[in-house]
C-alpha positions, 0 to 999 in steps of 0.5 A: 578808499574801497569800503566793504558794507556787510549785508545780513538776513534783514539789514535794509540800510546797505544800499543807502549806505552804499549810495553815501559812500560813493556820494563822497566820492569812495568805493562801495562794496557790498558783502554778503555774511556768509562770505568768510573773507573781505575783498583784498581792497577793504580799507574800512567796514561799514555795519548799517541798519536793519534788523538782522535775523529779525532780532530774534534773541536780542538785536544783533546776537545771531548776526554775530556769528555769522563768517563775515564778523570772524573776518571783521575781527581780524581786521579791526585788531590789524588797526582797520576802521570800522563803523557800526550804524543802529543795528550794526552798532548792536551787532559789534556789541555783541561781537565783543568788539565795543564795550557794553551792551544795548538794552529795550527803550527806557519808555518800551517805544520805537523812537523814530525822528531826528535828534540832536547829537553832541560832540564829546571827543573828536580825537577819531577818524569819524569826527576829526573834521567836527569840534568838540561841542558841535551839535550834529542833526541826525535821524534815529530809528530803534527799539533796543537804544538804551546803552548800558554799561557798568560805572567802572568800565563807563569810567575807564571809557572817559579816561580813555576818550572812548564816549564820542557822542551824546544826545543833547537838546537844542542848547547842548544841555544832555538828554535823555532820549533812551535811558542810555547811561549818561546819555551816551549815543556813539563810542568807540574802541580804544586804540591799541594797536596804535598806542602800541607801536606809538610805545614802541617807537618811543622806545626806539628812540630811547635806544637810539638816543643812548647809543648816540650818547656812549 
């Protein structure tokens, strides 16, 4: 698997993001955000961490105009995977390619340290070797964690499978480390591509199965 990392003015974290892919035995890209195009081999996109522009505005607001994230789009609605760590999770927010929106730390802190994340839905390909309920020992580092999102769509979002993870304490009861709504830490976009053509062939079948029957 080839697997483009975008790089913009201030992210810190693509090298060590490139370092991982190649540990687990991947190809690893870097692309600079001016670029309008990924390289022909893209099979994934990773968006890592940093602080893009400084976080002038807000974090991730003028990273989302740069050339690259037109070009991120397209791939993402074609069904092609990508991931967004810390601020490239903020950056897809504000591309309008994941619901809601981050807001400062509830308590106004950078909160730098390991934290507990549970596992809410693994039907997806970041968690699938994962199960549901497992608790995952990860660092955190931000200003701008506090997810928020408005209760219809946060309602749609679990009817859909779309809240991945939590943060949790040691007993995977929730926690609120950031004032994220519901605690959330990771989502994800519904699929619909794939639901698409799932429906599609569904229909195909049907056809077929009543031609058979005439």
């Amino acid at each position: 698997m080839s697997i483009a990392v975008l790089f913009f003015p201030g992210t810190n974290c693509e090298q060590d993001t490139k370092y991982a892919v190649e540990r687990v035995g991947y190809k690893a890209e870097i692309v600079w955000h001016k670029e309008s195009m990924l390289p022909s081999s893209t099979e994934a996109v990773i968006i890592p961490g940093g602080f893009s522009y400084g976080d002038y505005l807000r974090s991730g607001a003028i990273a989302r105009f740069s050339p690259i994230m037109q070009e991120v789009a397209r791939f993402a609605q074609k069904g092609g995977k990508v991931l967004g760590i810390c601020n490239g999770f903020q950056i897809l927010l504000e591309a309008g390619l994941l619901p809601g929106a981050m807001k400062r730390n509830e308590n106004l802190h950078f909160i730098s340290k390991f934290v507990n994340l549970k596992v809410v839905s693994n039907d997806n390909s970041l968690l699938s070797l994962t199960k549901n309920g497992e608790l995952l020992n990860m660092p955190v580092a931000h200003a701008d964690g506090n997810y928020n999102i408005d209760p219809e769509s946060l309602k749609k979002m679990y009817d859909k499978g779309q809240v991945l993870l939590k943060y949790a304490d040691g007993n995977k009861n929730e926690l609120n480390l950031n004032g994220s709504v519901d605690c959330i830490a990771g989502i994800c976009k519904r699929r619909v591509e794939r639901e698409k053509k799932s429906d599609g062939e569904k229909q195909q079948k049907g056809r077929r199965k009543q031609n058979r029957e005439k």
